[in-house]
ZATITOR-95546 format. One record per atom (N, C-alpha, C, CB): residue in three letters; x negated, y negated, z. Coordinates in steps of 0.1 Angstrom, whole numbers, padded with zeros to 4 digits, always signed. Atoms other than C-alpha are relative to their C-alpha. Glycine has a CB too. Example, Ala and Ser with C-alpha at 12.3 -4.5 7.8 and 13.67 -1.06 7.14 Angstrom:
2
ALA-0009+0012+0000
ALA-0123+0045+0078
ALA-0009-0012+0000
ALA+0010+0000+0012
SER+0009+0011+0000
SER-0137+0011+0071
SER+0008-0011+0008
SER-0004-0005-0014
//
This chain:
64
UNK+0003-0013+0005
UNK-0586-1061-0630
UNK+0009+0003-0012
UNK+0002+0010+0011
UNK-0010-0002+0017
UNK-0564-1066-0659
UNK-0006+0004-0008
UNK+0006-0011-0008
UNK+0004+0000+0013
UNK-0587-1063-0684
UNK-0007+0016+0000
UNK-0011-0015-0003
UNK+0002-0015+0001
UNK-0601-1027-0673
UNK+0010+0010+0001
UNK-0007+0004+0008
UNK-0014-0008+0001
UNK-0572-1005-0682
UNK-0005+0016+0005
UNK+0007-0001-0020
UNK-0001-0010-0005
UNK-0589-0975-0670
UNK+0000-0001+0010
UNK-0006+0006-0002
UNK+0000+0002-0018
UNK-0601-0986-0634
UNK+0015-0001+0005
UNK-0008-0016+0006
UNK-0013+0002-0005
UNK-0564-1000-0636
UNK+0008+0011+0003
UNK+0006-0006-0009
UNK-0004-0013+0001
UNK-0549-0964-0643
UNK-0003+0008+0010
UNK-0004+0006-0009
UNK+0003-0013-0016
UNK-0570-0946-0612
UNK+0004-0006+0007
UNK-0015+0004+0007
UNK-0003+0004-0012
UNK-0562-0972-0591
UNK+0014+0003+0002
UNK-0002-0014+0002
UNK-0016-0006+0000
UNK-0525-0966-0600
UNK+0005+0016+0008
UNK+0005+0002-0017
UNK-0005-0019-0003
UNK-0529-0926-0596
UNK-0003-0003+0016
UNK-0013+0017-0010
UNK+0006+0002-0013
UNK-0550-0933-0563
UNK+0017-0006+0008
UNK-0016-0013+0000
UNK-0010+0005-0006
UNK-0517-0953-0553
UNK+0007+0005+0004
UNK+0004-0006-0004
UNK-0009-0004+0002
UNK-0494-0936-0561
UNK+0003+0013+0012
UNK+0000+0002-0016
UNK+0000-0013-0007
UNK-0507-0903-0543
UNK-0001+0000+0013
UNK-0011+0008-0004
UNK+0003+0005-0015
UNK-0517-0921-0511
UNK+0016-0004+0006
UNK-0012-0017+0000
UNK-0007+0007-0002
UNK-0492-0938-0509
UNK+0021+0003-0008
UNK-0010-0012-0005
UNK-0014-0004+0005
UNK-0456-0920-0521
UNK+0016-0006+0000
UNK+0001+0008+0006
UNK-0017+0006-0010
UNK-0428-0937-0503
UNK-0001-0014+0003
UNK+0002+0007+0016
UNK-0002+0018-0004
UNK-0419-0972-0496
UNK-0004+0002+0020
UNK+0025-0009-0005
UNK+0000+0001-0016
UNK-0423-0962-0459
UNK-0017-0003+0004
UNK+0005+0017+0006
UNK+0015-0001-0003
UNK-0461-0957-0463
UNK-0005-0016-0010
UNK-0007+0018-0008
UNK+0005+0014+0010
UNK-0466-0989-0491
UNK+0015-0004+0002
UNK-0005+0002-0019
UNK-0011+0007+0005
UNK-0438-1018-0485
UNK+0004-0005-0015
UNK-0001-0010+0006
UNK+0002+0008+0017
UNK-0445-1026-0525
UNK-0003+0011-0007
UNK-0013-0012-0002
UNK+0006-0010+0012
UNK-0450-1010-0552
UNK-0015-0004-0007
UNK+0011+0001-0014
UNK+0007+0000+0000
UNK-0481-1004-0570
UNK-0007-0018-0010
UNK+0000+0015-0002
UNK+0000+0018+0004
UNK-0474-1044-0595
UNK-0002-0007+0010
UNK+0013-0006-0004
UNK-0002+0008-0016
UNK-0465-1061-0563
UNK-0014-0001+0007
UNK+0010+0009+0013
UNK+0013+0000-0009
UNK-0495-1047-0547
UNK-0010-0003-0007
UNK-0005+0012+0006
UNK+0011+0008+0007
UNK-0515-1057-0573
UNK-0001-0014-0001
UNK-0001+0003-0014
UNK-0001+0009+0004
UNK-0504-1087-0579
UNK+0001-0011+0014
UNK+0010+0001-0009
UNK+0005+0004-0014
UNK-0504-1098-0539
UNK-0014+0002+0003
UNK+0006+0007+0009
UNK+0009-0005-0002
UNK-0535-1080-0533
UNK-0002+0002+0011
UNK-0007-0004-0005
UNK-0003-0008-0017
UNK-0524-1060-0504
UNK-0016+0004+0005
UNK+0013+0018-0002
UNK+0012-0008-0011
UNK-0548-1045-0480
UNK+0001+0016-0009
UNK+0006+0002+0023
UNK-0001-0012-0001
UNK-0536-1011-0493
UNK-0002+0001-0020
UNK+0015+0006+0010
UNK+0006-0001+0015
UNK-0543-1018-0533
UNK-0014-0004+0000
UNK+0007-0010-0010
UNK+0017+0001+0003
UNK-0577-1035-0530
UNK-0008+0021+0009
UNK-0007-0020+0014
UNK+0005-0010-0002
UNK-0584-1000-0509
UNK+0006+0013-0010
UNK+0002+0000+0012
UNK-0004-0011+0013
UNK-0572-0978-0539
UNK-0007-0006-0010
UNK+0019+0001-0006
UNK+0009+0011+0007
UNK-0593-1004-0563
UNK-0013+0005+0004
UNK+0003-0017+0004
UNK+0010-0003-0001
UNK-0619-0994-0546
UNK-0007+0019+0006
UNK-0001-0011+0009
UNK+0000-0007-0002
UNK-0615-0959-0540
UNK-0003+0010-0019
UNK+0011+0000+0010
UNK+0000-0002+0014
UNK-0609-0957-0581
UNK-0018-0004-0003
UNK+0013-0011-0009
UNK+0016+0007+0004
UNK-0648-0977-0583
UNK-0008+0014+0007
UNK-0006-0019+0011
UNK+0008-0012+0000
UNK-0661-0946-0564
UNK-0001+0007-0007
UNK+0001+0007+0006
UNK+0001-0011+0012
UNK-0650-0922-0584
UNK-0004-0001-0013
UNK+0011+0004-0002
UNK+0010+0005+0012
UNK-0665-0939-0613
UNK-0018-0001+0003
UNK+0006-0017-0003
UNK+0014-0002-0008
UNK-0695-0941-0592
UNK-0003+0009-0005
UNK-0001+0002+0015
UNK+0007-0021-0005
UNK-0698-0901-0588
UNK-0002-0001-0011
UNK+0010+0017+0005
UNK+0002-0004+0013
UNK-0695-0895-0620
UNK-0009-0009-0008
UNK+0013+0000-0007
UNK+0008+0002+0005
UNK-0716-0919-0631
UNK-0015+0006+0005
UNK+0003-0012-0002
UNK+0011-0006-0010
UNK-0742-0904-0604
UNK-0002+0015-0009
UNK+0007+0003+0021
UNK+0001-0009+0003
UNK-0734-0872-0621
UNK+0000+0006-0015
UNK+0006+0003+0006
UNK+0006+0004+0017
UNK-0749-0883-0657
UNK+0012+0000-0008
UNK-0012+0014-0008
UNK-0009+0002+0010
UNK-0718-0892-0671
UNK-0001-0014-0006
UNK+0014+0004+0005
UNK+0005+0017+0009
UNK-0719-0925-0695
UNK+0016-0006+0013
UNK+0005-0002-0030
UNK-0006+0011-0008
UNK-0706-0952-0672
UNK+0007-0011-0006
UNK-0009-0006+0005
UNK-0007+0011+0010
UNK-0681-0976-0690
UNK+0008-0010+0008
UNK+0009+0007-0011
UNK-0009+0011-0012
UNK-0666-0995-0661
UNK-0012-0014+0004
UNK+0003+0011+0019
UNK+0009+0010-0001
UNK-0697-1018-0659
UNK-0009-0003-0013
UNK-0008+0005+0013
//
């Protein structure tokens, strides 16, 4: 997902907000990318929704 720097960005925010504290994520949000934790692919894919809606909700779609 390197190369989409926006999906990259929601997934980050999504991360970041889920996930606050090292208690709730052992890693941070690199790590988890770059492992491809259980808890980044589900922020990865929480960011693809929200690109969804909005594209559902006639906005121009630029993620695909």
């Amino acid at each position: 997902m390197q190369q989409d720097l926006r999906l990259r960005a929601a997934a980050r925010a999504v991360y970041d907000a889920v996930y606050p504290t090292d208690e709730l994520a052992p890693v941070g949000f690199d790590q988890a990318e770059q492992y491809g934790t259980i808890h980044y692919r589900r922020c990865v894919a929480a960011a693809r929704a929200c690109f969804l809606v909005k594209a559902d909700m006639g906005e121009q779609l630029s993620l695909i």
